[in-house]
ZANULUM-794183 format. One line per 3 residues: number of its first residue (from 1); their letters; for each residue x, z, y of C-alpha. Coordinates in nm, 4 decimals. Example, Ala and Ser with C-alpha at 12.3 -4.5 7.8 and 13.67 -1.06 7.14 Angstrom:
2
1 = as = 1.2300 0.7800 -0.4500  1.3670 0.7140 -0.1060
REM end
This chain:
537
1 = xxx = 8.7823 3.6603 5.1830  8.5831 3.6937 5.4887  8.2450 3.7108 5.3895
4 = xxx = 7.9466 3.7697 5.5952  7.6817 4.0723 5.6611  7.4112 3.8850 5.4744
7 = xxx = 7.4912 3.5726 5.1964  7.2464 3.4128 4.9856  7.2826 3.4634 4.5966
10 = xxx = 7.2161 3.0258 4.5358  7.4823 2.9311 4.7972  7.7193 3.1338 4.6168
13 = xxx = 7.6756 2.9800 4.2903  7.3077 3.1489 4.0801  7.1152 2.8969 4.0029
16 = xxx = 6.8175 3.1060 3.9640  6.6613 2.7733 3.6764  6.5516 3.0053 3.3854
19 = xxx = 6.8023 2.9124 3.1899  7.1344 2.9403 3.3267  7.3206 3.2936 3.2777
22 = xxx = 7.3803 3.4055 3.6345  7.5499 3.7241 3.5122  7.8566 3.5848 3.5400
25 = xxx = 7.8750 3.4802 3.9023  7.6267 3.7611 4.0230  7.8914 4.0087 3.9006
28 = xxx = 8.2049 3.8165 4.1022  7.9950 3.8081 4.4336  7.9162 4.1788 4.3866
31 = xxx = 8.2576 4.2509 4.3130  8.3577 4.0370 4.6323  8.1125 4.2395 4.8586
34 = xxx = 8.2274 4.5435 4.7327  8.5843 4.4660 4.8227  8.4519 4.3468 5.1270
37 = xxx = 8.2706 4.6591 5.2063  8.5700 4.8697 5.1203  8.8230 4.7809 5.2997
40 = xxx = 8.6328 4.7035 5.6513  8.3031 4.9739 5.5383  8.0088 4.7517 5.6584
43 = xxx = 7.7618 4.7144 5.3598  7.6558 4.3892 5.2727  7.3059 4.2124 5.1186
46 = xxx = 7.2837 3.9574 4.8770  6.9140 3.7694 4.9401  6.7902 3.5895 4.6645
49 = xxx = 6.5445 3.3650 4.7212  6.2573 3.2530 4.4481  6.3518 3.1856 4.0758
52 = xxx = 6.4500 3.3015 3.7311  6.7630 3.4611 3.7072  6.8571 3.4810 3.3382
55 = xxx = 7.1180 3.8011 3.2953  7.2458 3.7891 2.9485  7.4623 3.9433 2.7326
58 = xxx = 7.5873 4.2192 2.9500  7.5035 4.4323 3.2990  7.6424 4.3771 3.6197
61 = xxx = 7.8139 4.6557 3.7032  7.7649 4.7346 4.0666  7.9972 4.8255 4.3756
64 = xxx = 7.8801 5.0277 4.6592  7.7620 4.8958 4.9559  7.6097 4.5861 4.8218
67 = xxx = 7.2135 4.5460 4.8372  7.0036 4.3268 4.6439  6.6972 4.2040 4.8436
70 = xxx = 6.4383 3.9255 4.6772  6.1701 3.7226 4.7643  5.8931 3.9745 4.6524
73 = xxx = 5.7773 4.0350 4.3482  5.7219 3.7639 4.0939  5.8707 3.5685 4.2840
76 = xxx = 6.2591 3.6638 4.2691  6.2400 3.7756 3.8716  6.5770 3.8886 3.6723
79 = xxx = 6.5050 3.8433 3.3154  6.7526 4.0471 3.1171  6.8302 3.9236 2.7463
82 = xxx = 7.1112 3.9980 2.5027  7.0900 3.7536 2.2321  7.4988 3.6790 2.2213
85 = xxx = 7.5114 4.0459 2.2221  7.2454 4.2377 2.0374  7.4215 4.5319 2.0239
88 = xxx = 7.4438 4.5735 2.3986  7.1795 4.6900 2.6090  7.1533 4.4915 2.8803
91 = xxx = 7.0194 4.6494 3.2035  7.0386 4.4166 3.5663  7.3036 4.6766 3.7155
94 = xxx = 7.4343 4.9525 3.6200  7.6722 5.1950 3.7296  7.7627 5.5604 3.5181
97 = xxx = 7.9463 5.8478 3.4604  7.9903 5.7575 3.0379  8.0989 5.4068 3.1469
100 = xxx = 8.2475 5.4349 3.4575  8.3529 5.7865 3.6039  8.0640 5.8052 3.8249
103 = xxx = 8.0571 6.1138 3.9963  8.0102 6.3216 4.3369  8.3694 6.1954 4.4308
106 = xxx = 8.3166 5.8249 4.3154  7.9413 5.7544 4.3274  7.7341 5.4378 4.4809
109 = xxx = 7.6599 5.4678 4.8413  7.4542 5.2709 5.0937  7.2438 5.0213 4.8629
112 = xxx = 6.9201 4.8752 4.8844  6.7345 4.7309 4.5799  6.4213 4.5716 4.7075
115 = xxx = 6.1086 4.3436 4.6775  6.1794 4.1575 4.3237  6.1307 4.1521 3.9250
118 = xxx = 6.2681 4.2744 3.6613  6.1703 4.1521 3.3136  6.2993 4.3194 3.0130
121 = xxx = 6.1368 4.1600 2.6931  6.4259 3.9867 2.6375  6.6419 4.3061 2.5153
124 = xxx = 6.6330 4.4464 2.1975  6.8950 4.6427 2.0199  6.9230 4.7456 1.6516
127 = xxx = 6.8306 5.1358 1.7374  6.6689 5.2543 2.0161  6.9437 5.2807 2.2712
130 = xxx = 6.8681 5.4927 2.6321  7.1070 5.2718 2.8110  6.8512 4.9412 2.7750
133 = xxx = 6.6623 5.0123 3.1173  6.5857 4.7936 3.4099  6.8116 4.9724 3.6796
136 = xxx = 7.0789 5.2133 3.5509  7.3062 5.3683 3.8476  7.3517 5.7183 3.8778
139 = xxx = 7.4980 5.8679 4.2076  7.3839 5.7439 4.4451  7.3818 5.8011 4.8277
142 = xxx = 7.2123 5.6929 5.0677  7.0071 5.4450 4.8263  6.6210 5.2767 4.8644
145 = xxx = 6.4613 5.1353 4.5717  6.1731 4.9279 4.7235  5.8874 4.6971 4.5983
148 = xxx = 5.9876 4.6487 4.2848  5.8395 4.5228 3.9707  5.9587 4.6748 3.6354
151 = xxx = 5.8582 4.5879 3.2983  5.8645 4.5525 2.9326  6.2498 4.7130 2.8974
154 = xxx = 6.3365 4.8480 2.5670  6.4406 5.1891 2.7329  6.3420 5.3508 3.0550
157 = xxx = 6.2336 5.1228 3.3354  6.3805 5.2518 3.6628  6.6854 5.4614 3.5218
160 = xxx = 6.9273 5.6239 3.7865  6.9975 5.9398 3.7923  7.1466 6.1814 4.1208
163 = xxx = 6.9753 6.0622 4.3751  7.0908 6.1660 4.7385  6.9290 6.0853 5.0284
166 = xxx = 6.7650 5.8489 4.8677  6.3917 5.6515 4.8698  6.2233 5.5517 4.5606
169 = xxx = 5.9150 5.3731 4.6533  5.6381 5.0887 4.5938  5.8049 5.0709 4.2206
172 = xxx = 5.5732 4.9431 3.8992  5.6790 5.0183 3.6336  5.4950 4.8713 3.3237
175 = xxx = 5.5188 4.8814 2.9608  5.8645 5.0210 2.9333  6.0338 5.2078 2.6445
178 = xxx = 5.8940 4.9526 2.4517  6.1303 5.0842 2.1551  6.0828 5.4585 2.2111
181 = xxx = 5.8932 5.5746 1.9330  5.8033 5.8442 2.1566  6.0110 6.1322 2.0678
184 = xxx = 6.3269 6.0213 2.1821  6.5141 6.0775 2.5154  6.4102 5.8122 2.8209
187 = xxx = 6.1519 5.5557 2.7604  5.9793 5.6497 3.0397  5.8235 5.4016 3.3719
190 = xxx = 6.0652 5.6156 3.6014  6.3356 5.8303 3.4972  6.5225 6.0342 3.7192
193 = xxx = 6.7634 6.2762 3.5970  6.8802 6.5331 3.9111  7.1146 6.8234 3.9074
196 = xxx = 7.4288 6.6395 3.9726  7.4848 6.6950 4.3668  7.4117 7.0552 4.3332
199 = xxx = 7.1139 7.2440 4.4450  6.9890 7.0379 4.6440  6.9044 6.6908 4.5952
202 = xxx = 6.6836 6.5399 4.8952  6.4782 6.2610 4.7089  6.1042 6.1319 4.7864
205 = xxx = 5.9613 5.9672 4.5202  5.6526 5.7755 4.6702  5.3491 5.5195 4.6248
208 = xxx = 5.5369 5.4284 4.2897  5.2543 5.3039 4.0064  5.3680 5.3992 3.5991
211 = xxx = 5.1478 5.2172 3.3667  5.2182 5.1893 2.9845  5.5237 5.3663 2.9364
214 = xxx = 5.6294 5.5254 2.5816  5.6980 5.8706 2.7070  5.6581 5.9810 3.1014
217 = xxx = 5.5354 5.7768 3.3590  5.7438 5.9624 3.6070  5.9925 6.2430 3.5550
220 = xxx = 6.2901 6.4907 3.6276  6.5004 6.5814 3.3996  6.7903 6.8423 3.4496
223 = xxx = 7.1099 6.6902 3.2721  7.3546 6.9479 3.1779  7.2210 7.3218 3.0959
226 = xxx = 7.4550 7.4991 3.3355  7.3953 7.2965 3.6294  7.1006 7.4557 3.8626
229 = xxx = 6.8120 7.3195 3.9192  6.7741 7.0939 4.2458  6.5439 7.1623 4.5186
232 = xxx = 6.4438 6.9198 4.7729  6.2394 6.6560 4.5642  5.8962 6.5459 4.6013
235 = xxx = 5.7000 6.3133 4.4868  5.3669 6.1510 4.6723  5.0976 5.9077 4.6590
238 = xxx = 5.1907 5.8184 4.2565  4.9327 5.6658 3.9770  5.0582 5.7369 3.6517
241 = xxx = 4.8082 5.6229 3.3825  4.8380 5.5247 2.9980  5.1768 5.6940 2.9128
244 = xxx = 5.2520 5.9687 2.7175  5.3033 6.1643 3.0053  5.1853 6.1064 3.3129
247 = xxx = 5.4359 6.3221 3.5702  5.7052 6.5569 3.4028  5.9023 6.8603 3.5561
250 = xxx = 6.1773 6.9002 3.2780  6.4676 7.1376 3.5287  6.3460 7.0795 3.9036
253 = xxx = 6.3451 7.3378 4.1194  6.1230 7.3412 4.3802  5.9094 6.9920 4.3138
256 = xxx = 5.6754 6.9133 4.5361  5.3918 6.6536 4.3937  5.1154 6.5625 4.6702
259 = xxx = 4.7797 6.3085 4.6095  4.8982 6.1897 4.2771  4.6750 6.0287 4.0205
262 = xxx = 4.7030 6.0935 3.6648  4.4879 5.9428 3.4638  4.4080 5.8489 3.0934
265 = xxx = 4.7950 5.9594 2.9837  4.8216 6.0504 2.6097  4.9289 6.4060 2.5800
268 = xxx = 4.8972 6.5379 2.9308  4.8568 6.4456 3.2904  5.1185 6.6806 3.4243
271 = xxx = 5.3559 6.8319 3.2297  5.6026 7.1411 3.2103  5.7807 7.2235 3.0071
274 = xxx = 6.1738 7.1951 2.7529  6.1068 6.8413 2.6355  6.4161 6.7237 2.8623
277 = xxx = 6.7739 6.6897 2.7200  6.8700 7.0382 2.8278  6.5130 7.2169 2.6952
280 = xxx = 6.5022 7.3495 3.0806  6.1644 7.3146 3.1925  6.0707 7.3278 3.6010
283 = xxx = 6.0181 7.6421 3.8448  5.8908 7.6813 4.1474  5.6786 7.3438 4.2033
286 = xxx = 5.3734 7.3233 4.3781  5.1192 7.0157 4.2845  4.8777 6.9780 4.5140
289 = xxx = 4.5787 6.7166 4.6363  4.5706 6.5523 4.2838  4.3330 6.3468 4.0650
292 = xxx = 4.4178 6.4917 3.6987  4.1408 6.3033 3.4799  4.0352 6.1448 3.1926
295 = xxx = 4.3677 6.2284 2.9878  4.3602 6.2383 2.5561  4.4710 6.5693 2.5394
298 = xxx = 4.5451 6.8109 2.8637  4.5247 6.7824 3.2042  4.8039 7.0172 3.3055
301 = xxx = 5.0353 7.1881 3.0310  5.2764 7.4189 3.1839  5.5689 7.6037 2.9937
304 = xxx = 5.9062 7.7204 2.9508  5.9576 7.7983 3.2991  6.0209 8.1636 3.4275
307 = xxx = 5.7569 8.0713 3.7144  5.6777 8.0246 4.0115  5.4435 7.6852 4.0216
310 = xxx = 5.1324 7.6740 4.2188  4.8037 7.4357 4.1712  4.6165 7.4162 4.4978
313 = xxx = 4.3221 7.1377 4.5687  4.3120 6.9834 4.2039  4.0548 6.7886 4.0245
316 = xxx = 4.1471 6.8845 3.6842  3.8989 6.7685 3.5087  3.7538 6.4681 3.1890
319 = xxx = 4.0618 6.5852 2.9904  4.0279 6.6008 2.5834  4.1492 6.8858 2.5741
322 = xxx = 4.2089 7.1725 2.8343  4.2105 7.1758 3.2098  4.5065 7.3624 3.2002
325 = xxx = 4.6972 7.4630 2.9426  4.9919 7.7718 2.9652  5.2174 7.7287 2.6852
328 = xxx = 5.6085 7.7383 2.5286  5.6987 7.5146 2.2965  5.9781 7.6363 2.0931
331 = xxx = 6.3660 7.5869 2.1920  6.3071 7.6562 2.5535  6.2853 7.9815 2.7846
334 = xxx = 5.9886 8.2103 2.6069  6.0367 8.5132 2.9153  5.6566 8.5593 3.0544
337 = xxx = 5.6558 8.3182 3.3774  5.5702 8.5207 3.6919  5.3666 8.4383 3.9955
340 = xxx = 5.1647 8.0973 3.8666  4.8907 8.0268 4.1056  4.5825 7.9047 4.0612
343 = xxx = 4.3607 7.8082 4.3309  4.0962 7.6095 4.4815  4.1077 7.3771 4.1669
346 = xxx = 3.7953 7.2051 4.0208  3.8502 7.2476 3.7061  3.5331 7.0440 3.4889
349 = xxx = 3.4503 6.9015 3.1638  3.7127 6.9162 2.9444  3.7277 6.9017 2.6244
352 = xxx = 3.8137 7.2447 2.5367  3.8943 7.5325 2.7523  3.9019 7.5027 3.1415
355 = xxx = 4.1595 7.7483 3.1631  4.3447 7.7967 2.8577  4.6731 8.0978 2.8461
358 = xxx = 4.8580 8.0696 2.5564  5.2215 8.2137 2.6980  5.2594 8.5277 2.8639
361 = xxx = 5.2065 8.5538 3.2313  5.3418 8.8086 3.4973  5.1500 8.8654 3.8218
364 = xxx = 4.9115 8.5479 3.7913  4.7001 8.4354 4.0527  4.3645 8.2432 3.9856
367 = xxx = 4.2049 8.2148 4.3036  3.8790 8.0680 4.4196  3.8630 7.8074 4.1575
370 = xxx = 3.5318 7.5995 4.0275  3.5372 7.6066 3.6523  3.2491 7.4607 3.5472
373 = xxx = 3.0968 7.2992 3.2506  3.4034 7.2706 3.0226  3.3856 7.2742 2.6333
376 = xxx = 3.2301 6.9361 2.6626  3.4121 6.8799 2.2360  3.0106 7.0097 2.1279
379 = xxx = 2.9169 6.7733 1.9297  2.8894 6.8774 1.5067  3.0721 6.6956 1.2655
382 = xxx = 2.9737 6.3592 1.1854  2.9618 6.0766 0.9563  2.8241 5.6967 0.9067
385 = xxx = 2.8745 5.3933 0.7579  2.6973 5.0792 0.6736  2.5233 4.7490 0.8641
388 = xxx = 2.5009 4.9405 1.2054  2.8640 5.0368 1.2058  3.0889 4.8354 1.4183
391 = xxx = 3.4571 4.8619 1.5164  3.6558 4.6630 1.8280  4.0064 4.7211 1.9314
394 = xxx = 3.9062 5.0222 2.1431  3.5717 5.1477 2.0631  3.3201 5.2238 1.7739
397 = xxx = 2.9671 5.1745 1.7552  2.7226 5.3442 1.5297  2.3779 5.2135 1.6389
400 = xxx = 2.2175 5.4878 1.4248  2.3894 5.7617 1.5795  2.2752 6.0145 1.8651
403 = xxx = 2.5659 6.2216 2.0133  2.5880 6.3923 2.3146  2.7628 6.2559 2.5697
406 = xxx = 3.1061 6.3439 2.5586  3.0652 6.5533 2.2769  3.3626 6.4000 2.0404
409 = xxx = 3.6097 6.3890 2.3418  3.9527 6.4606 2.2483  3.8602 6.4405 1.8703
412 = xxx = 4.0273 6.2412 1.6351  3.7672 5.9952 1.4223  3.8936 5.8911 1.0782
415 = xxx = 3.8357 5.5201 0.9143  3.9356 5.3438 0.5842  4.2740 5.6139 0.6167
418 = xxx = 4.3290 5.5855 0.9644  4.3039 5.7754 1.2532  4.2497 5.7669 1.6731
421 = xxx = 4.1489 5.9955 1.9380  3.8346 5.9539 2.1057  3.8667 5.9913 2.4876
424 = xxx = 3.5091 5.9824 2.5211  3.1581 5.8671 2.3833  2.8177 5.7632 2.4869
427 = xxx = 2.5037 5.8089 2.2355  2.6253 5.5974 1.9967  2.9787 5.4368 2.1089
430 = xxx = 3.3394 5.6222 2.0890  3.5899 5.4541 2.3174  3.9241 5.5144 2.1944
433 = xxx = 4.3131 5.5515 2.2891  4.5068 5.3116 2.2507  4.7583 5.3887 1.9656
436 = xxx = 5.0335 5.4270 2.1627  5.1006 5.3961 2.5859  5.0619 4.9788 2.7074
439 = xxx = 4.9049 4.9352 2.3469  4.5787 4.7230 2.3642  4.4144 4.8668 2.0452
442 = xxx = 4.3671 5.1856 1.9000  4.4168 5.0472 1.5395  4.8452 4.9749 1.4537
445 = xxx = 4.6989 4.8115 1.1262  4.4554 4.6372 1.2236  4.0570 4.6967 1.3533
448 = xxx = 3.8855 4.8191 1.0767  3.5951 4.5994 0.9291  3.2452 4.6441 1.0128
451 = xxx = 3.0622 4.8887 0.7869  3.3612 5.0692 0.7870  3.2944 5.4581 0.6812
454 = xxx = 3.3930 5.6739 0.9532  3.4318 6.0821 1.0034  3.4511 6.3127 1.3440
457 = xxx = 3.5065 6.6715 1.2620  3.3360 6.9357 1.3921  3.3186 7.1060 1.7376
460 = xxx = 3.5545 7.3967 1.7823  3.4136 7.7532 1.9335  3.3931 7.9541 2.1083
463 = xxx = 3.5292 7.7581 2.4627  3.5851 7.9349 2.7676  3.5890 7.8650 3.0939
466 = xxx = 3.9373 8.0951 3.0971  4.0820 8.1964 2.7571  4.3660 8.4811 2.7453
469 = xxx = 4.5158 8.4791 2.3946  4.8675 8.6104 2.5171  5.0254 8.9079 2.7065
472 = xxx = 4.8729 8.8572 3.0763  5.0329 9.1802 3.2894  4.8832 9.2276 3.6079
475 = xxx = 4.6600 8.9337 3.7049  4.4352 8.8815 4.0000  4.1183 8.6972 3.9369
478 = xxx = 3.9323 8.6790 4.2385  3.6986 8.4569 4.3897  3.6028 8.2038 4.1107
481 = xxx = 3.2805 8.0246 4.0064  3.3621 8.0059 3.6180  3.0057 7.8411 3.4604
484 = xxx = 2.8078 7.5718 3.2718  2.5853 7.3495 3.5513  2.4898 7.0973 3.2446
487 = xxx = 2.2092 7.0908 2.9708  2.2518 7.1663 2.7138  2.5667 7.4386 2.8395
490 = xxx = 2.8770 7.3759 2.6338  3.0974 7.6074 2.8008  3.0081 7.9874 2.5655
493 = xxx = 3.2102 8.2417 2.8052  3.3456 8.1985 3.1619  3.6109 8.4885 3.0038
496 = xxx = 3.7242 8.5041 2.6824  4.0141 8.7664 2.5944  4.0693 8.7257 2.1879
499 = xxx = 4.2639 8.9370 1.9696  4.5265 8.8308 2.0320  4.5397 8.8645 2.4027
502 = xxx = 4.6889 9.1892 2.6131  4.5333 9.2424 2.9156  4.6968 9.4519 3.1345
505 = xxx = 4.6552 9.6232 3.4787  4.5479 9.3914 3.7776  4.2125 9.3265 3.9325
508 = xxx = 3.9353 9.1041 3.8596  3.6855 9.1123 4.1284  3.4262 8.8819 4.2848
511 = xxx = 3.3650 8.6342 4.0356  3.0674 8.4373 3.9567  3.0626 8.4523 3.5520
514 = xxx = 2.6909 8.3751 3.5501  2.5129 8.0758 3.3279  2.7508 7.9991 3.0450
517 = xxx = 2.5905 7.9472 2.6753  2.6329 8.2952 2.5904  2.7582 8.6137 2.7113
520 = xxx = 2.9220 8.5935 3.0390  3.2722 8.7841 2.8964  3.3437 8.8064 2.5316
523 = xxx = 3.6217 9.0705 2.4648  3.7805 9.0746 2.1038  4.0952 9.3026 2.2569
526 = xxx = 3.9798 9.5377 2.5371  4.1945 9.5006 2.8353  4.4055 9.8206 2.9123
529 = xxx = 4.3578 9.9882 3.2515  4.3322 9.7215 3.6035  4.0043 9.7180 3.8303
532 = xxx = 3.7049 9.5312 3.7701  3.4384 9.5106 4.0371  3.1897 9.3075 4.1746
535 = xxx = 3.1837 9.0238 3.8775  2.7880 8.8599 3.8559  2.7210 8.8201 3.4869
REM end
């Protein structure tokens, strides 16, 4: 068949009503554009002009050098359902190496996805099953993924993996991994897994929006442990807010993440660490020019990487628990990460720590850095009850109470034998999390009654602007204003070194330690050898 550049999806048969499968007939015209496109090697478009077009039962599985172009979004929506087939997850195209040999030698090449809908609250399979996503291709070259709308799928939203050459941009993803408890594997807004051209991957990830999603709003994930990590990625210009996490590193090389916002995410705004499939966590990323506020636990948590990564230009600050957080979690590389740099961050009123080292560190760098008024979590332990005790879906009042502001953030408040974390409080009103990412209330079982009896545990101390309670061998601390600008002070020490903490070598000079709570330093393991000079306070 000769067919033509360009063809539009209703003269060829999709009806586009709401209620007819198109599945069926989208997958022969693919099929006839791919044949098309291989044996003369001009890529073709299918346009699809406004409707609903019901895919059911089963993917399309797609050919290279066909594009899929739409109407814009809302306009041109694909609403994916499997009720024939509940079993099968059912995502608008896919295109794999499990399912269909994809690889470097037979990969996708030359495809545009752009300006449409994809609705996936029609899928649901009897286990969670990573394979339900909205898009699912991986290889491809040459590809751009543009203005599209994403939600609601029972698995990962924008799923394709190997990405070469490739544009991802003006994506929203919302609400997806709508059956990820979590803990498992995908479930994320945008999933990207890279390692699979080599070591270098040349992707730019950018002005995408991840609202809602059950695990990462956007992330990397390294997918087989002897692969190496891919440079040549970066990501720009992203809002990630309301998932579990809000941008992920998990076997990058290299990442570059520029004038991001990550806001109000779960467990962390930006995240390192051996969460991914292969329990390789990133190296050598820079994030940079960022907005990292207002999240339920930390603003940056950064592990099982063997270093570098650099934090320039950051407002890290409004998190519930620290500013920045150095950690391993267990399973993943535990060698001391070398050459992590902070600098020129502003780094205020978290819940906890500003600066929090919990992993060992090699030849650390915290430069010039404004850590100010952090250990906001002051408030004593409370309790109430009774006729001035309210509860919504997100908040709780106690008209009788008097707290200072902010001073339950991060803390988890107990009612009638259930729990939620408080991302911050007036005087007398807690707002809360929601109880999961794209959740509207904090309660799973229901809003509690009024009256309800309710209990905040108390304030945790000391908190530091920077706490070492690890191995940190030659660090250079130079240049920072670490203290508490706020009455009453919540932040005790601008440097805390605890017991068990080994401070080696390096310099610390030219700091401005004055104005905490309490005594400037506090030093429960005396740090062995280094220079110290010129530190006010």
């Amino acid at each position: 068949m000769n067919l033509p550049l360009t063809v539009d999806a209703r003269d060829h048969g999709l009806a586009g009503d709401g209620t007819t499968n198109d599945q069926p007939v989208l997958q022969k015209l693919v099929d006839a554009l791919g044949d098309a496109c291989a044996a003369d090697g001009r890529p073709r478009t299918v346009h699809v002009p406004a409707g609903r077009y019901v895919i059911r039962d089963r993917p399309v599985l797609w050919r290279s050098g066909v594009s899929l172009v739409g109407a814009g979004r809302g306009t041109t929506r694909f609403e994916l359902g499997n009720p024939g087939a509940p079993a099968t997850p059912v995502p608008l195209a896919w295109f794999t190496t499990a399912q269909h040999g994809a690889g470097v030698d037979h990969h996708i090449a030359d495809v545009t996805f752009a300006h449409f809908e994809i609705d996936g609250s029609g899928v649901r399979t009897p286990e969670y099953d990573v394979l339900a996503k909205g898009l699912g291709l991986q290889y491809v070259l040459r590809g751009r993924f543009t203005d599209l709308w994403i939600h609601d799928t029972a698995a990962t939203g924008f799923g394709c993996d190997f990405l070469q050459d490739t544009v991802v941009e003006g994506v929203l993803a919302e609400r997806c991994g709508r059956q990820d408890s979590g803990e498992q594997m995908g479930g994320a807004g945008l999933g990207i897994g890279v390692g699979g051209w080599g070591p270098v991957e040349r992707l730019a990830v950018t002005d995408c929006t991840a609202t809602g999603n059950g695990t990462n709003g956007i992330f990397l994930e390294l997918q087989q442990d002897h692969w190496t990590p891919p440079r040549g990625i970066r990501i720009t210009a992203c809002h990630a807010e309301d998932n579990r996490f809000g941008i992920s590193d998990w076997g990058a090389d290299g990442l570059l993440v520029t004038g991001c916002t990550l806001i109000g995410n779960h467990q962390a705004g930006f995240d390192v660490s051996s969460q991914g499939t292969t329990s390789i966590g990133g190296r050598g990323g820079t994030v940079t020019g960022c907005l990292i506020d207002g999240n339920a636990g930390d603003g940056v948590a950064l592990g099982n990487t063997p270093g570098a990564y650099a934090f320039r230009g950051n407002r890290i600050s409004n998190n519930g628990r620290y500013g920045y957080w150095q950690h391993n979690l267990a399973g993943g590389d535990q060698e001391a990460a070398t050459d992590i740099v902070l600098e020129s961050n502003d780094i205020h009123d978290n819940g906890l720590d500003g600066i929090r080292l919990d992993a060992p560190l090699r030849e650390p760098a915290i430069l010039g850095n404004r850590v100010r008024s952090n250990g906001r979590r002051a408030a004593p332990q409370a309790r109430g009850e009774g006729a001035g005790v309210r509860h919504t879906a997100r908040t709780l009042t106690d008209d009788d109470a008097d707290w200072p502001p902010g001073g339950h953030r991060g803390k988890r408040v107990t009612v009638a034998g259930r729990s939620a974390v408080v991302l911050d409080n007036t005087a007398t009103t807690l707002t809360l999390a929601p109880h999961r990412p794209g959740a509207a209330t904090a309660w799973p079982d229901g809003t509690p009654a009024p009256g309800s009896a309710y209990r905040l545990p108390d304030a945790p101390a000391p908190r530091a602007g920077l706490t070492a309670a690890t191995a940190v061998s030659h660090p250079y601390v130079h240049g920072n204003r670490i203290r508490d600008d706020r009455h009453p002070r919540t932040q005790i020490h601008a440097l805390w070194l605890t017991g068990d903490s080994a401070w080696s070598a390096g310099r610390v000079s030219g700091n401005d330690f004055t104005g905490n709570a309490s005594a400037a330093t506090r030093f429960d393991s005396a740090p062995n050898g280094g220079r110290w000079r010129d530190n006010d306070g």
